[in-house]
Every structure is written in structure tokens, then in C-alpha cells.
C-alpha positions as CSV (number, residue, x, y, z in Angstrom):
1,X,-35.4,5.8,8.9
2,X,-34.8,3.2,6.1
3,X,-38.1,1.1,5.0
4,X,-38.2,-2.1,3.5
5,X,-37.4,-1.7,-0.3
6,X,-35.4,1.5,0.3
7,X,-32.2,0.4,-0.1
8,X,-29.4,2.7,-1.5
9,X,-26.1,2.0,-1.6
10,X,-23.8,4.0,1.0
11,X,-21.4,5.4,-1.6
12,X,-24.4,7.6,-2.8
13,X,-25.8,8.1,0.3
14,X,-22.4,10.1,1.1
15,X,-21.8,11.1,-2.6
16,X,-17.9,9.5,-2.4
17,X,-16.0,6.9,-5.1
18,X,-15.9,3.2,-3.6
19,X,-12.3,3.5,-3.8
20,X,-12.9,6.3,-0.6
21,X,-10.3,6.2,2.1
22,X,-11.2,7.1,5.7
23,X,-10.5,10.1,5.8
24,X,-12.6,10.8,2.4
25,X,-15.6,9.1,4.0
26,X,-14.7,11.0,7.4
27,X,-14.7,14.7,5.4
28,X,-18.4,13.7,3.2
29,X,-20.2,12.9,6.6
30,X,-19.0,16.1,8.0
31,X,-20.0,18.1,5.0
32,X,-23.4,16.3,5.1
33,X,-23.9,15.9,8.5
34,X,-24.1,20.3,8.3
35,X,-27.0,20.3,6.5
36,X,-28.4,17.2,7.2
37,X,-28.1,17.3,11.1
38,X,-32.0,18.6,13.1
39,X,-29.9,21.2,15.2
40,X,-28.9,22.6,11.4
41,X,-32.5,22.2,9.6
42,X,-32.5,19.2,8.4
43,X,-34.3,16.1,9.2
44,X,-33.8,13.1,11.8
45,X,-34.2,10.9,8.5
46,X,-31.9,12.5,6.4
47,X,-29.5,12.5,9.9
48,X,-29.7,9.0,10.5
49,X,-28.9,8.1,6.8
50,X,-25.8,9.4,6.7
51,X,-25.0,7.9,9.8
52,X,-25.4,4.4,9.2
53,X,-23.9,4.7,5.3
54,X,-20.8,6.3,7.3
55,X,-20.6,3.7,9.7
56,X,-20.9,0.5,7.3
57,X,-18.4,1.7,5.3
58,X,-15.8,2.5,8.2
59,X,-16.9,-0.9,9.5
60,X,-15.7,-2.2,5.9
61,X,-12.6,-0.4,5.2
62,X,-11.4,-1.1,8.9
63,X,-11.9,-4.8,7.9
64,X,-10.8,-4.9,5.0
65,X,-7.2,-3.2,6.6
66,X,-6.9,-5.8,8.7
């Protein structure tokens, strides 16, 4: 869960360049998501950041392809 004030940019979150393709931000949520996901150990907090730095930036490069 993200609190006021913590803000961190989605590239870091994912650890990719902003010059990332799809398929680059695709592959670093997948590589994450195994040690960040609960079923794997890790943490509903840690989960859910990952998820919503890999879905504004797919939201952005599928806009920005259009």
C-alpha cells in the first residue's frame, strides 16, 4: 500500500530504463512478482507495488503507441 508522501517513480519500482519496451517492463514484473508475490514470501505491500508501477507504465507506453 502506497501512503501519502511515498511516492517512487515506477521505473525504480521495477528496476527498468524509461526507454523500456513492453516486453522489458512485462519480463521485470515477472522476475519481481517471484519474490515479491505472498504465495512466494513476500508481502501484499511489496505485491501491490509492483503491480500498479507495471500497470501505469503499460497504460503509458500503450498510449503513447497510439
Amino acid at each position: 500500500m502506497c501512503y501519502p508522501g511515498d511516492v517512487r517513480d515506477p521505473y525504480d519500482i521495477l528496476g527498468v530504463d524509461r526507454s523500456a519496451t513492453q516486453d522489458e517492463l512485462k519480463a521485470a514484473f515477472r522476475r519481481l512478482a517471484k519474490t515479491t508475490h505472498p504465495d512466494g514470501g513476500g508481502s501484499n505491500e511489496q505485491f501491490h507495488r509492483i503491480t500498479e508501477a507495471r500497470d501505469v507504465l503499460l497504460e503509458h507506453a500503450r498510449d503513447a503507441a497510439q
